[in-house]
Each structure stands twice: as structure tokens, then as C-alpha cells.
N, C-alpha and C positions, 0 to 999 in steps of 0.2 A: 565387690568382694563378698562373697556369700561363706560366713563360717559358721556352723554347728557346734554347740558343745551338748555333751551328755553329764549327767549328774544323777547321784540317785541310787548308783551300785552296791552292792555290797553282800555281804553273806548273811544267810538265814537258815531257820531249820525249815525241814518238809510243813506243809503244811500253812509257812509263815509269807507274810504278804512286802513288797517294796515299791515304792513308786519310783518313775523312773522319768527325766524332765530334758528335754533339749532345747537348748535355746538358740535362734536364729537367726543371724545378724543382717542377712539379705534384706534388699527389697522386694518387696509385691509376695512377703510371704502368702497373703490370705490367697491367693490364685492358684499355689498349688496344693498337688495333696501331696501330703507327707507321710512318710514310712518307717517303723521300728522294724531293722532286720535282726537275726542273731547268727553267731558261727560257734559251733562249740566244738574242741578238739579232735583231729582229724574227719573234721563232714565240713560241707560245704557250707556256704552263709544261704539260711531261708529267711523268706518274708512272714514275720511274727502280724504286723498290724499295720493296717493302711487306712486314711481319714482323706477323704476327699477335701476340697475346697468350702461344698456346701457343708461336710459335717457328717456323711454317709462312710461308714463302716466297714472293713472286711478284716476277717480275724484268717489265719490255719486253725482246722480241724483240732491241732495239739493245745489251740491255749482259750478256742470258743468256752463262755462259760469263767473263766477265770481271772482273762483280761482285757483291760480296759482303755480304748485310746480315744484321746481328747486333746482339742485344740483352745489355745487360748488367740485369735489373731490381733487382740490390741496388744500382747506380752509377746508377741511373737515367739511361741511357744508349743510345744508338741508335748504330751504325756503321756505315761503305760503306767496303770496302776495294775499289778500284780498279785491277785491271788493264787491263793492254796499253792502255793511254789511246790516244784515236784522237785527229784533231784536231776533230771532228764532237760530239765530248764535252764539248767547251769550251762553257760556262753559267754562270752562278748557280744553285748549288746549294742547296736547303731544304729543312728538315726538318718534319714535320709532324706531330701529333697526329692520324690518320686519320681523316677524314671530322667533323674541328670545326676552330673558327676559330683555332685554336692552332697560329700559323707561326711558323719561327725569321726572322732577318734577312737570311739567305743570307751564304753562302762561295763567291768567284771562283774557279772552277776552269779553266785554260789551258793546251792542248794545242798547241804549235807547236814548231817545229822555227829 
């Protein structure tokens, strides 16, 4: 039984930074890569950040430069450290087991002023 949780959400002003931490109950997390999506009010859910197995990187265009994803695989652990939050950031944030049916529950993330 593979369950995800998120932690970490919350509100900020522009500008201001959140980490954000998923933790993963499965086995053999170190094998896959893991993904931060986000879906914000009427748009679809994109892929925010993805962390290979070995530790290799891919960010979207929207948050290159700002944010930060890292793996802990003895904490069986996945993280997004978030800077310079815009208000365009603001979503429901998840986490994901790459490319399987394995979501967390999402964490509100809100950037306003």
C-alpha cells in the first residue's frame, strides 16, 4: 500500500518563500522518480517538478530559478522549497509517484497580498 502525504502549505505574501514535503509510505521509493504537480482554479493540473531516481532535475519554464526539488531516500521523502512565490503560484499542490496512480491528497498553497 503506497500512501503519500503533503505538508507544508499555506499562505504567503508575493515575494515570500514555503517548503513544501511529502512523505511516502511505499516500498522501493529510491527507484522511482518523483513529481510535484499543481492545479489551480478552473486550469488543468501541470507538472511543477520532477527528481529522477538518481537525483536529476526538471523544473516548468513558470518556476526555473525559484524552485527547488529534493529527495531524501533514507526519510522516504520528496521536497519543494519555494521561492519569490508569485500570486500566479497559488494551487493545490501534489505530489506524485512518477508516471503511476500513486497521488498524495494535495496542500493549498496561496500567494496574495
Amino acid at each position: 500500500q503506497v500512501q503519500l502525504v503533503e505538508s507544508g502549505g499555506g499562505s504567503v505574501q508575493p515575494g515570500g518563500s514555503l517548503r513544501l514535503s511529502c512523505s511516502d509510505s511505499g516500498s522501493f521509493f529510491s527507484v522511482y522518480a518523483m513529481s510535484w504537480y499543481r492545479q489551480a482554479p478552473g486550469k488543468e493540473r501541470e507538472l511543477v517538478a520532477r527528481i529522477s531516481s538518481s537525483g536529476a532535475t526538471n523544473y516548468a519554464d513558470s518556476v526555473k530559478g525559484r524552485f527547488t526539488i529534493s529527495r531524501d531516500n533514507a526519510q522516504n521523502t520528496v521536497n519543494l522549497q519555494m521561492d519569490s512565490l508569485k500570486p500566479e503560484d497559488t494551487a493545490v499542490y501534489y505530489c506524485n509517484r512518477y508516471l503511476t496512480q500513486y497521488w498524495g491528497q494535495g496542500t493549498q498553497v496561496t500567494v496574495s497580498s
